[in-house]
Legacy VTK file of the C-alpha trace (Angstrom):
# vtk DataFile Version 3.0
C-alpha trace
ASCII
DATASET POLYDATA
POINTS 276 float
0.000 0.000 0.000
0.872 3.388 -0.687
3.524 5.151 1.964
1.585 8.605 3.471
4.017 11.485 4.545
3.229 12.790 8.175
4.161 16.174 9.747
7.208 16.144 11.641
6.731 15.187 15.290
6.096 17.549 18.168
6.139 15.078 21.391
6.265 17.357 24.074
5.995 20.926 22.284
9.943 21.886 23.407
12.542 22.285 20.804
14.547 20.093 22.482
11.582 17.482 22.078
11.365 17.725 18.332
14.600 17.888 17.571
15.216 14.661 19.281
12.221 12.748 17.713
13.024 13.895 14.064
16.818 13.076 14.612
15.184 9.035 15.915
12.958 9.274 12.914
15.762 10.231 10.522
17.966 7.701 12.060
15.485 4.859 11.883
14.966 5.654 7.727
18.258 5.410 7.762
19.240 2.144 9.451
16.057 0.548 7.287
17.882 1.916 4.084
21.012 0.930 4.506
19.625 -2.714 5.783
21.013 -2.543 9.102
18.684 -4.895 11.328
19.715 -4.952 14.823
20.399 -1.156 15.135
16.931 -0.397 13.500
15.020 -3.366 15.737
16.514 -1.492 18.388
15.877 2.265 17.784
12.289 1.004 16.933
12.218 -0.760 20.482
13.334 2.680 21.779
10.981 4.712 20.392
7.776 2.600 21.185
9.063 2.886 24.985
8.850 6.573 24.735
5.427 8.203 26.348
5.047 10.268 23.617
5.897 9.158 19.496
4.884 10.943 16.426
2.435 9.050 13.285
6.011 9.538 11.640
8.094 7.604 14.135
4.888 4.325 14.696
4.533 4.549 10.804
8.704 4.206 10.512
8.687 1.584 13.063
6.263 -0.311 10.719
7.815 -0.543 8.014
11.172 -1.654 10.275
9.271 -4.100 11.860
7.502 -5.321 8.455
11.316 -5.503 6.701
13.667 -6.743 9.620
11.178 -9.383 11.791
7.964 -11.150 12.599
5.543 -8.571 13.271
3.200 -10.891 15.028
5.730 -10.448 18.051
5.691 -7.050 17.827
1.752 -7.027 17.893
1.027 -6.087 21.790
3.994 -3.207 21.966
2.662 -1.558 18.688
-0.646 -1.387 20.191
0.037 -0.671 23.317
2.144 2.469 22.105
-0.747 3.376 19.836
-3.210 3.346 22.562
-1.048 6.098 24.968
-0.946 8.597 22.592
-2.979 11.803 21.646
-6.122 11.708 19.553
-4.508 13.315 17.209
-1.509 11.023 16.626
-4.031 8.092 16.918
-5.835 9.181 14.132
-2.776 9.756 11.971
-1.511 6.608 12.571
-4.476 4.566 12.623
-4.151 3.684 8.746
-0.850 2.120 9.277
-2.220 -0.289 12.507
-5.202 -1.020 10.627
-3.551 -2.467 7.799
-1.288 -4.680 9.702
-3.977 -6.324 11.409
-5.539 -7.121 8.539
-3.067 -7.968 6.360
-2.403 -10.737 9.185
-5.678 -11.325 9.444
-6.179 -10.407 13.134
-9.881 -9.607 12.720
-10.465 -8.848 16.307
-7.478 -6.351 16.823
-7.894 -4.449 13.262
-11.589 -4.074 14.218
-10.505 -1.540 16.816
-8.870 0.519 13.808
-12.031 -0.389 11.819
-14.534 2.297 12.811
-15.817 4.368 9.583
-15.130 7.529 11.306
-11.568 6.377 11.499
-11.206 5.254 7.797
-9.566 8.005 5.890
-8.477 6.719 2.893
-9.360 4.061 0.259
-7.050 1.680 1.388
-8.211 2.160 4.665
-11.918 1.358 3.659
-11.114 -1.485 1.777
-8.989 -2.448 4.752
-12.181 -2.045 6.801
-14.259 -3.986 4.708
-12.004 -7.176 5.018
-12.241 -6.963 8.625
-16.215 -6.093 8.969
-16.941 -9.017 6.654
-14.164 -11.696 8.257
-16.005 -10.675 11.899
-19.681 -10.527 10.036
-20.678 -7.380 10.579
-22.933 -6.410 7.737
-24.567 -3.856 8.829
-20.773 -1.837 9.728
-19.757 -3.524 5.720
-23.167 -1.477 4.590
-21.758 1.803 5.941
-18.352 1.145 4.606
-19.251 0.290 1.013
-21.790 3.581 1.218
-18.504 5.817 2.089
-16.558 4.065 -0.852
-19.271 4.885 -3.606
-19.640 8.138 -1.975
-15.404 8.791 -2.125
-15.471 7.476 -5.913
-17.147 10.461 -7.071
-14.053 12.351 -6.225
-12.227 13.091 -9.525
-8.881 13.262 -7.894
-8.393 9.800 -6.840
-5.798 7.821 -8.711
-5.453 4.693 -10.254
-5.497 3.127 -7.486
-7.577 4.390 -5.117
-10.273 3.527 -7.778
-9.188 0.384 -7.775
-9.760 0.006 -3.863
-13.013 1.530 -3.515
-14.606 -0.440 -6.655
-13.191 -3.703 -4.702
-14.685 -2.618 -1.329
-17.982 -1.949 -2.664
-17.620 -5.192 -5.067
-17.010 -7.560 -1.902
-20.127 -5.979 0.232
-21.913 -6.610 -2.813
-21.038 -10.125 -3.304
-21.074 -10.870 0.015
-24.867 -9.935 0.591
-25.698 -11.967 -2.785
-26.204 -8.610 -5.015
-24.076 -10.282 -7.718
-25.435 -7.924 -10.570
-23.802 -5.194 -8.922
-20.447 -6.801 -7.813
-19.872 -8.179 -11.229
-20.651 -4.679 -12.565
-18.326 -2.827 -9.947
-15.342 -5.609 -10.878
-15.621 -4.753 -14.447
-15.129 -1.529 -13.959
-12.054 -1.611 -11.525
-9.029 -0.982 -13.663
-6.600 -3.615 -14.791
-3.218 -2.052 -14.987
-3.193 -2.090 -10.955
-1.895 -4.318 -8.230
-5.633 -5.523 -6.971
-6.854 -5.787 -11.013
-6.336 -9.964 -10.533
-9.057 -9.602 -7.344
-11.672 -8.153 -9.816
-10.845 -10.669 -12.766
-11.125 -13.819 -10.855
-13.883 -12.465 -8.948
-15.817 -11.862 -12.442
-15.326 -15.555 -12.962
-15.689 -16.980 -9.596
-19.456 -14.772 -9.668
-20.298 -16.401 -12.409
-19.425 -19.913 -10.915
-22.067 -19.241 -7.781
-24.408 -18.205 -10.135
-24.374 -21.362 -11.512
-24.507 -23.373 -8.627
-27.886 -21.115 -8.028
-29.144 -22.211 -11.359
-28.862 -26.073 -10.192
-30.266 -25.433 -6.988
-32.918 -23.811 -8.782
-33.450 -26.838 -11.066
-33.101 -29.464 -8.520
-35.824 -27.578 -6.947
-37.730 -27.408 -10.251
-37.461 -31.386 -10.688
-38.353 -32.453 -7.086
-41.356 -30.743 -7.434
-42.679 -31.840 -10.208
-45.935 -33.842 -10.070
-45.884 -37.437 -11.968
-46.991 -37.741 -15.778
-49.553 -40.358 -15.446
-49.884 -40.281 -19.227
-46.490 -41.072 -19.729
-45.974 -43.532 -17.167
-49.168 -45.181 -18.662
-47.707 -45.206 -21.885
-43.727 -45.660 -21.253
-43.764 -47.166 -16.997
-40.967 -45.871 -15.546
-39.840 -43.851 -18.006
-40.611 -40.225 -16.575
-38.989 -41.603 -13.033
-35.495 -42.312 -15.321
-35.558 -39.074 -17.131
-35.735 -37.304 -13.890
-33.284 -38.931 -11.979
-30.776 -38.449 -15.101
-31.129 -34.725 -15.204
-30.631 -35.077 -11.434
-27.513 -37.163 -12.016
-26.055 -34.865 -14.427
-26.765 -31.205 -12.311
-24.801 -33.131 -9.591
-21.967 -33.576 -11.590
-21.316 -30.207 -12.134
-22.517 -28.892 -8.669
-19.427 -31.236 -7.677
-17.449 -30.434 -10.030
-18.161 -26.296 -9.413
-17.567 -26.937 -5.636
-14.342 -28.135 -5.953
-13.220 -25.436 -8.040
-14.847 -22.943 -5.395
-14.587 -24.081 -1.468
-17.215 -23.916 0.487
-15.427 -20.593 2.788
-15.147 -18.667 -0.968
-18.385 -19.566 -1.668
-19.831 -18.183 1.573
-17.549 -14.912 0.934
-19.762 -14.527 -2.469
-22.909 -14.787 -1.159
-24.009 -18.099 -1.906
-25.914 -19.299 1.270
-24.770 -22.756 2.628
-28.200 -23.062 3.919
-30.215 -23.636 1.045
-27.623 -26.040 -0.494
LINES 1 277
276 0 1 2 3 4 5 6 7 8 9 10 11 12 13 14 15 16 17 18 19 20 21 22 23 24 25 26 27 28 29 30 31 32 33 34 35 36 37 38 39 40 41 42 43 44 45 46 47 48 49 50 51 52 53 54 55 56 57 58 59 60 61 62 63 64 65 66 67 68 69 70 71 72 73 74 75 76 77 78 79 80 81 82 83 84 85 86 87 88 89 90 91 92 93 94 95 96 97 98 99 100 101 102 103 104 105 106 107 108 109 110 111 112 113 114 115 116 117 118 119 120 121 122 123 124 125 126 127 128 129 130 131 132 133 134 135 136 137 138 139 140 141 142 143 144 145 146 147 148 149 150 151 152 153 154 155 156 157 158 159 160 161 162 163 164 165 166 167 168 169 170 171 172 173 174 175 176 177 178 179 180 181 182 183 184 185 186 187 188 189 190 191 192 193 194 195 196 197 198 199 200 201 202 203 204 205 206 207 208 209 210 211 212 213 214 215 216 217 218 219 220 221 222 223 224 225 226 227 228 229 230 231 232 233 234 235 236 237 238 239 240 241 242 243 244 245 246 247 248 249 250 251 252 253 254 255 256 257 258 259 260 261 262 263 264 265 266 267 268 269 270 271 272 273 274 275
């Protein structure tokens, strides 16, 4: 995701204050650049001690933490950092937290960074999206996917930002079994950027529920069916086979479409387990 610039810090309003967090930050960049592990593992341990950090200095340790270690161990300190500091520095870095939750898929913890008020950007809502939709929270995924469409009327946003607001809206849309409107926001979501192979496949895999609704439907159809007592006059037995041969056959592929789609991405795309 993209890198966003912060103001230089101001921990305790003294000179002597900023200068010494924007000579940590400085020095941090630096150790990451030049590759230098231990010395930026441990300026990053330093700075999440401190009482007060900047949105620079959390979003620098970050992306030390993200090149140099696991950041599952790191987990606990980052938030516990995050949680001591001022609104304002909570908002700023909120972004960053949020998407390392998700990206490891720690539903519960990126939920606290999840709230639409605190989802700033694109990549942030789609970010927010993931998580309201891993933990089931339509309702939340509703509000999300109405402050994407809203942000996609801005003309400013770039490639991709496009491209993560068409995919948020896309996956509330799927999820909640609009799939008109998903596969219409996929083929619009531009395929020269990084999540373009999201709205392809997703094109596809839409199509693949569909047709698993289309058996259901004609199972349904065939089970319900009252006997031909003309035919079975005429030909016994005969209407029983033909039935139980287009039954045969829809099975077939319903196996053969499950297997290519399990039953978890099948759920995701709005295809309820229920009816089945």
């Amino acid at each position: 995701m993209k890198r966003r610039k912060h103001p230089q810090p101001e921990p305790d309003g003294s000179e002597g204050g900023r200068n010494s967090a924007s000579s940590k930050l400085e020095e941090l960049e630096g150790y990451v650049e030049m590759g230098m592990k231990p010395e930026a593992l441990r300026l990053a341990r330093q700075i999440l001690a401190q009482k007060r950090i900047s949105a620079a200095e959390l979003e620098e340790v970050l992306r030390a933490v993200g090149v140099f270690s696991d950041p599952m161990k790191w987990m606990e300190d980052l938030e516990t950092a995050w949680q001591r500091q001022p609104a304002a520095v909570r908002r700023e870095a909120n972004s960053e937290m949020l998407c390392l939750f998700a990206m490891k898929q720690k539903w519960d913890k990126a939920a606290h960074h999840a709230k639409l008020r605190m989802l700033r950007s694109p990549a942030d809502l789609l970010f927010g999206m993931w998580t309201m939709l891993a933990k089931d929270r339509l309702e939340e995924a509703a509000k999300i996917a109405r402050k994407a469409r809203k942000a996609l009327k801005n003309p400013e946003q770039d490639g991709f930002d496009v491209s993560s607001l068409l995919e948020t809206m896309a996956l509330y849309h799927a999820r909640v079994g609009e799939w008109a409107e998903a596969f219409d926001l996929w083929s619009r979501a531009p395929r020269d950027e990084p999540l373009s192979g999201n709205a392809a496949v997703g094109r596809v895999e839409l199509c693949l529920v569909k047709a698993l609704a289309l058996i259901r439907e004609e199972l349904e159809t065939l089970d319900s069916l009252p006997p031909d007592w003309e035919q079975e006059r005429i030909l016994p037995g005969n209407t029983d086979g033909l039935r139980k041969e287009s039954e045969l056959e829809l099975r077939k592929l319903q196996r053969r479409i499950e297997r290519m789609l399990p039953a978890k991405r099948r759920l995701e795309l709005g295809f309820d387990p229920a009816k089945a």
